[in-house]
C-alpha positions in Angstrom: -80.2 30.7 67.8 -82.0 27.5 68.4 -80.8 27.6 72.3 -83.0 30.7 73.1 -85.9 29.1 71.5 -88.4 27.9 74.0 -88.6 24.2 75.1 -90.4 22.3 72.3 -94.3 21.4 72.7 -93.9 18.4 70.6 -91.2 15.5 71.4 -88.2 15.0 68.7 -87.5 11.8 67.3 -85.4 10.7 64.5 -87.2 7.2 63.8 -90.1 7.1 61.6 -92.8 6.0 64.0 -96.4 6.7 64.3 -96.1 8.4 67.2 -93.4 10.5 65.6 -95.2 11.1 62.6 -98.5 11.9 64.4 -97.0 14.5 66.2 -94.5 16.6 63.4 -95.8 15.9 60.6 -98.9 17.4 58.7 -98.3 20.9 57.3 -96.2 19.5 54.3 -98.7 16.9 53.7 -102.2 19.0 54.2 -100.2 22.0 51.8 -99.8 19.4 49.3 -102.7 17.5 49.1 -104.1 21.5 48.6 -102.0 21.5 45.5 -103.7 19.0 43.7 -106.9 20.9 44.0 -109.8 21.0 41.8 -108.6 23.3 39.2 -104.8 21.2 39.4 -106.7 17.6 39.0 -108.8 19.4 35.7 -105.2 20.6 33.8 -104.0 17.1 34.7 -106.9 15.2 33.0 -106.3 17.5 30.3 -103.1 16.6 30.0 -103.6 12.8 29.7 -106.8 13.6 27.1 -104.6 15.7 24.8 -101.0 14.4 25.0 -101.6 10.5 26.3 -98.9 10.0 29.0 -96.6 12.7 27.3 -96.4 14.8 30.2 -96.0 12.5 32.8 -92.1 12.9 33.0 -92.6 16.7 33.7 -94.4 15.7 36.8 -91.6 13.8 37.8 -89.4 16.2 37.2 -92.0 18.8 38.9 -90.9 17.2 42.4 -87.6 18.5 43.6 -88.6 21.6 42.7 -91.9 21.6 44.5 -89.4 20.1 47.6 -87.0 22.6 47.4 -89.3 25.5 47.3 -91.7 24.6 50.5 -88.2 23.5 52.0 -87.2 26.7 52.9 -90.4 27.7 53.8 -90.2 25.1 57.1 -86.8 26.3 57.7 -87.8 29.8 57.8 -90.8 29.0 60.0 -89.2 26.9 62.3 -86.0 28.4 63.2 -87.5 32.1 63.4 -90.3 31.3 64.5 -92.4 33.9 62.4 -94.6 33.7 59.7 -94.1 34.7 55.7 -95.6 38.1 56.3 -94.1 38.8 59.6 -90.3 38.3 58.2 -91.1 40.3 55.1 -92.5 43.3 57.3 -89.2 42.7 59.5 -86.5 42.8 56.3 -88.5 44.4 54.0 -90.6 47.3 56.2 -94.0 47.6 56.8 -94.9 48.6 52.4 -93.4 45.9 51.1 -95.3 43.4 54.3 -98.6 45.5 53.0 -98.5 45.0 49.1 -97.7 41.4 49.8 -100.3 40.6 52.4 -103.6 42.2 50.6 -102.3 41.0 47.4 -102.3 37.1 49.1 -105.5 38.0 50.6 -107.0 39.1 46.8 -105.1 36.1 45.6 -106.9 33.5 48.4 -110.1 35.1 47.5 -110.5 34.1 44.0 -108.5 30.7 44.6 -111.5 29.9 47.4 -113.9 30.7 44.7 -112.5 28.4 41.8 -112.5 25.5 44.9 -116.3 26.5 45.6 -117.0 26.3 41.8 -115.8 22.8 42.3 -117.5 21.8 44.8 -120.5 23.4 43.4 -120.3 21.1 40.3 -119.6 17.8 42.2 -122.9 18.8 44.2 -124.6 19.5 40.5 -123.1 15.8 39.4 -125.5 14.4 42.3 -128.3 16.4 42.2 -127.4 18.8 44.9 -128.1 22.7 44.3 -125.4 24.6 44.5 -126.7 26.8 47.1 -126.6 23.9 49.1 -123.5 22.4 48.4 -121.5 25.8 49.0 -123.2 26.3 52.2 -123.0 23.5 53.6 -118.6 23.5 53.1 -118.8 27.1 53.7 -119.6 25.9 57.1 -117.7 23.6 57.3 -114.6 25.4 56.6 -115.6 28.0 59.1 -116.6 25.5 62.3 -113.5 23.7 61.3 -111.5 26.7 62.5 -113.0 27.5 65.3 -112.3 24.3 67.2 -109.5 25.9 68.8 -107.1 23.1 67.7 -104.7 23.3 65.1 -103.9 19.9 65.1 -107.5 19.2 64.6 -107.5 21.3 61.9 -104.8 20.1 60.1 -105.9 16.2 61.1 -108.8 16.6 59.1 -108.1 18.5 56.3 -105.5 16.0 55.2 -108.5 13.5 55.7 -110.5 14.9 53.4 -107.7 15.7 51.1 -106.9 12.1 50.7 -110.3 11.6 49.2 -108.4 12.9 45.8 -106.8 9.3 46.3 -110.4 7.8 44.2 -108.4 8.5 41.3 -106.6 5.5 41.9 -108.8 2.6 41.4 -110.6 4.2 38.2 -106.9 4.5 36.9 -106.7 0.8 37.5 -110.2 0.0 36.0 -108.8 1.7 32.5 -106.2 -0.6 31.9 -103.5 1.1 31.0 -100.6 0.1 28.7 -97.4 -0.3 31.2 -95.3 -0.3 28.0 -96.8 2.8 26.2 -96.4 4.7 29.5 -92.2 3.5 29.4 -92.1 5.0 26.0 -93.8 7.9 26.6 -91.3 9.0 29.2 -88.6 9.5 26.5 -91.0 12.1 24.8 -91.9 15.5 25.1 -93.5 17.3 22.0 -92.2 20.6 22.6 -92.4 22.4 19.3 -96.4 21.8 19.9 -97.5 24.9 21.0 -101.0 23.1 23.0 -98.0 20.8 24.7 -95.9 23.9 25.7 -99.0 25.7 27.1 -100.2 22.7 29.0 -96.6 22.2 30.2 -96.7 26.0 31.5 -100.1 25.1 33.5 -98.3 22.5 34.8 -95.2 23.8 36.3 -96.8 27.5 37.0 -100.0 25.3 39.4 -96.9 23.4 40.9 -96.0 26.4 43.2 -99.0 28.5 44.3 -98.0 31.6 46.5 -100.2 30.5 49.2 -98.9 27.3 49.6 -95.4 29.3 51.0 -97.7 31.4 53.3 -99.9 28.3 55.1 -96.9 26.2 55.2 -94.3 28.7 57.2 -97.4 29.7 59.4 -98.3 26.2 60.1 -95.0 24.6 60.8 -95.3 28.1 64.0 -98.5 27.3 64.7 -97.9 23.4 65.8 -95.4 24.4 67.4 -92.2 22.8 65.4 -88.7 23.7 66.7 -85.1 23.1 65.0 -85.1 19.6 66.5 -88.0 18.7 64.3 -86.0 20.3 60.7 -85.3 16.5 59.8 -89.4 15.1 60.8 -90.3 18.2 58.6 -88.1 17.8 55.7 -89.2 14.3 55.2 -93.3 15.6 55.8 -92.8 17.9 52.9 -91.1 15.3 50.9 -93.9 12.6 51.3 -95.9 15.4 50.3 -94.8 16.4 47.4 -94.2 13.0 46.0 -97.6 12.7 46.6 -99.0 15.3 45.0 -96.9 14.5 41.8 -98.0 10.7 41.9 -101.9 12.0 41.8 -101.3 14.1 39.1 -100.2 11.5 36.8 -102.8 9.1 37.9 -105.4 11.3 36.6 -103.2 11.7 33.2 -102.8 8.1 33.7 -106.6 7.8 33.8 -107.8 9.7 31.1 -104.6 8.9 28.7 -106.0 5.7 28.9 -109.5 6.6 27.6 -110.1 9.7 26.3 -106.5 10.0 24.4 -106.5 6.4 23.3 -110.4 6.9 22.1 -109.6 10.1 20.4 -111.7 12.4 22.5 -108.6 14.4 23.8 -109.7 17.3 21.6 -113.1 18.0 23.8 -112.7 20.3 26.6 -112.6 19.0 30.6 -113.5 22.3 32.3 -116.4 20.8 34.4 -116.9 18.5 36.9 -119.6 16.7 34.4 -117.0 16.5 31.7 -114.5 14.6 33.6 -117.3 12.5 34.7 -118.9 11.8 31.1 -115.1 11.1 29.9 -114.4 8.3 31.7 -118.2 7.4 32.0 -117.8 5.3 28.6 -114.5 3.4 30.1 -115.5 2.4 33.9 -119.2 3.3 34.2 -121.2 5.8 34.9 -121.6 5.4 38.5 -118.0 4.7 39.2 -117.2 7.8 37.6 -119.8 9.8 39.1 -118.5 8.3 42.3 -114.5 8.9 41.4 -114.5 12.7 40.0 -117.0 13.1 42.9 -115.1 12.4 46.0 -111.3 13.0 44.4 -112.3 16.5 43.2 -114.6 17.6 46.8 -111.2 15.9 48.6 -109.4 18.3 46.5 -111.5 21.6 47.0 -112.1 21.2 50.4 -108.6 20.9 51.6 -107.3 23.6 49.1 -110.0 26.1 50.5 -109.3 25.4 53.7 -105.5 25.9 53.1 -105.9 28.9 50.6 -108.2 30.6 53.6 -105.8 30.0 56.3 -102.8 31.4 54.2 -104.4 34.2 53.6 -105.7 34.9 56.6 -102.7 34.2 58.7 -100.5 36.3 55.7 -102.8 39.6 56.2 -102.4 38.8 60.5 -99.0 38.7 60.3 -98.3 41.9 58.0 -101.1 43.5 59.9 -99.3 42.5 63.5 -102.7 40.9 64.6 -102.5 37.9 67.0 -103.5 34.9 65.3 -103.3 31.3 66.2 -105.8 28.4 64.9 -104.6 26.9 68.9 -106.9 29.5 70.4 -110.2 29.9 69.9 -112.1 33.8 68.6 -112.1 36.4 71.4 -110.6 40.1 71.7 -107.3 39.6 70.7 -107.5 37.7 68.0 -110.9 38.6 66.7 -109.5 40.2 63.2 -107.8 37.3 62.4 -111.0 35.0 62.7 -113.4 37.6 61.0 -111.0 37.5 57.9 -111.1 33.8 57.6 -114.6 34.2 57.9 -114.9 36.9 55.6 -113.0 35.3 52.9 -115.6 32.3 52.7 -118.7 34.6 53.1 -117.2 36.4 49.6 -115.9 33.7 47.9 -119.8 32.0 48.5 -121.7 35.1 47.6 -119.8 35.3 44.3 -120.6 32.0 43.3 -124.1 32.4 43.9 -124.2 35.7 42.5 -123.5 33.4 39.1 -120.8 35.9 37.9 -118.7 35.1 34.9 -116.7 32.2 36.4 -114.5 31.2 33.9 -113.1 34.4 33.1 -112.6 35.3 37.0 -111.0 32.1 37.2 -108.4 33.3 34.5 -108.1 35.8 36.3 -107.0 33.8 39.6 -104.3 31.9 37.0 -102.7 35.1 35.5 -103.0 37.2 39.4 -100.9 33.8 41.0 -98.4 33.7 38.1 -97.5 37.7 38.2 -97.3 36.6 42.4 -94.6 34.0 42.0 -91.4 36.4 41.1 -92.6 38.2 44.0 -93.5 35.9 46.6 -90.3 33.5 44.8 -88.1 36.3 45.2 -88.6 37.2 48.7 -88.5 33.8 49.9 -85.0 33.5 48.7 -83.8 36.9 49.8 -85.6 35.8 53.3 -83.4 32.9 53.4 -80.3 34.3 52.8 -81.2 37.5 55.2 -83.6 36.1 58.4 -81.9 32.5 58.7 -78.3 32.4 61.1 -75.6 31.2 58.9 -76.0 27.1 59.8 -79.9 27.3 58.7 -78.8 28.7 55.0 -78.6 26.5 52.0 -74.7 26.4 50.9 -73.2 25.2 47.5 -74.6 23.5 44.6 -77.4 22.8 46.4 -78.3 26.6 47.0 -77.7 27.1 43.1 -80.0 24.0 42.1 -82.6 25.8 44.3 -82.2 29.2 43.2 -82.4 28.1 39.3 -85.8 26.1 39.8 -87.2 28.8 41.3 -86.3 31.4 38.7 -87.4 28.4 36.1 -90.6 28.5 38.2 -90.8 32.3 38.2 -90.3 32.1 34.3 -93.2 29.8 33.5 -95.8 31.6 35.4 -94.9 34.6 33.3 -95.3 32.6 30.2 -98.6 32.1 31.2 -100.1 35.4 31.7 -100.3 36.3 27.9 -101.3 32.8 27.0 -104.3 33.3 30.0 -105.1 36.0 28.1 -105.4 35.7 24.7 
């Protein structure tokens, strides 16, 4: 299979190097960094202001499965050379390709709009009107694309992503109590209902459905080949050790203060009352300045991912040309005016000033009724569109498969507690 593939764009090298690294990896990276988005860094500070460091050894535990599951995404997208949506159409027929893509595109949507609510509130937190804030990233987000360069793209998204990387240095200002975190480790309160629903949010925000559409379409659109499986495999594993490691920084953070000062019980929803929680700890402007930058890092390069995926996932299922590496003209104006499109919604409803939070319960429960269906075609896609030597094999394939039902089983647990 891998002989009829053209000759690789991008040189192959086994040695971590800069050059190496520079040139394969990014897609595992930039879809992680989205992961820890605005609404992601919010459940984690709740975490740590309710529970202490208690659910830090879920997020640990939260890695392999957050490996395994984008894992087979790079396979997919490497050796085939196809997007999510394009394999699904070709396996699944043209139905199955349609209810997927317009339900990703719904799905992006109404993620873009929790990540402009975000941004909206760090501009709030500095004075900035939100009709400013939202405009200015819309277009952003939109002239970003239209470089003509996916490599630019992806270059400085995972910039801006590592912005969420503030969190560090207010975690270190807190002073936190090495021991307590050891013990904590060895506990996990799970006949407390709060812990087992903030342990759901948890593992069902661990795997978003988009994430498995940017990151097969990305791994195409640089331009990745089977020579490059090993380059990508450690990318996404950098990643998603990454992602974990912010997460518990920020439980880290606020376990430290608002835990250990007996403030858990107030509600973080906001940007402001992240900020005001850790205010008392490390100061006002150093917390203004921390949430700030970590949670814009977070929304921009989760919009800009959540966008892409469902642009590129409608293209493909639509059978439109669509490639970040050229810029808009006839053939691949439909792909550009839905990226487009998507922003121009997502920005309208914020400043239309509908009821956010209950649309952004609405995002939670839509993503975690997504996951057995985007979950389960991913793993029928691996056993069906990949050549025997590209197929996971023995206990391996049965650790996978179990995480991903385990994954598939959370999110459901969360619809009815979303709703009630």
């Amino acid at each position: 299979m891998a002989a009829l593939l053209p000759p690789a764009p991008v040189q192959a090298s086994s040695r971590w190097s800069w050059k190496t690294i520079a040139a394969i990896w990014g897609p595992g990276l930039i879809v992680m960094l989205a992961d820890t988005d605005a609404g992601c860094l919010i459940t984690a500070a709740q975490s740590g202001a309710q529970f202490g460091y208690a659910l830090i050894l879920p997020q640990l535990m939260l890695i392999p499965v957050l490996f395994m599951t984008q894992e087979i995404t790079v396979r997919l997208g490497i050796v085939t050379q196809k997007g999510h949506g394009a394999l699904i159409r070709e396996h699944f027929g043209p139905v199955w390709a349609w209810i997927s893509g317009s339900t990703l595109f719904l799905s992006a949507i109404g993620a873009l709009l929790t990540e402009f609510i975000g941004v909206a509130g760090v501009g709030e937190l500095f004075g900035v009107p939100k009709a400013l804030s939202v405009t200015v990233a819309t277009a952003f987000l939109v002239g970003l694309a239209l470089t003509g360069s996916y490599t630019k793209v992806e270059r400085i998204g995972i910039a801006v992503g590592l912005a969420e990387l503030a969190f560090i240095p207010a975690m270190i200002l807190t002073h936190p109590d090495v021991g307590e975190i050891g013990r904590a480790l060895g506990s996990m309160p799970l006949h407390d209902d709060a812990y087992l629903y903030l342990l759901a949010a948890n593992v069902g925000a661990v795997v978003m459905p988009w994430m498995i559409f940017y990151q097969q379409g990305a791994v195409v659109d640089k331009g990745l080949r089977p020579i490059h499986l090993k380059q990508a495999r450690r990318d996404t594993a950098i990643g998603s050790v990454l992602t974990q490691a912010i997460m518990i920084v920020v439980i880290i953070a606020y376990g430290a203060t608002a835990f250990k000062s007996g403030q858990g019980g107030e509600p973080l929803n906001t940007v402001g009352d992240l900020t005001a929680a850790l205010a008392p700890f490390i100061g006002s402007t150093t917390a203004k300045v921390t949430v700030g930058a970590a949670l814009m890092g977070g929304a921009l390069v989760a919009a800009l991912v959540v966008s892409l995926a469902g642009s590129w996932g409608l293209a493909e299922v639509m059978g439109w040309k669509h490639s970040l590496n050229e810029k808009i003209g006839r053939q691949n104006w439909k792909f550009y005016t839905v990226y487009i499109l998507i922003h121009v919604v997502g920005a309208v409803l914020v400043f239309a000033n509908v009821d956010l939070v209950h649309i952004a319960v609405d995002v939670e429960v839509m993503n975690a009724l997504l996951l057995p269906l985007v979950l389960g075609m991913l793993l029928m896609l691996e056993a069906k569109a990949l050549p025997a030597e590209y197929r996971m094999r023995g206990a391996y394939r049965w650790v996978t498969t179990s995480l991903c039902v385990m994954v598939m089983c959370f999110g459901l647990y969360m619809v009815p507690q979303a709703l009630a």
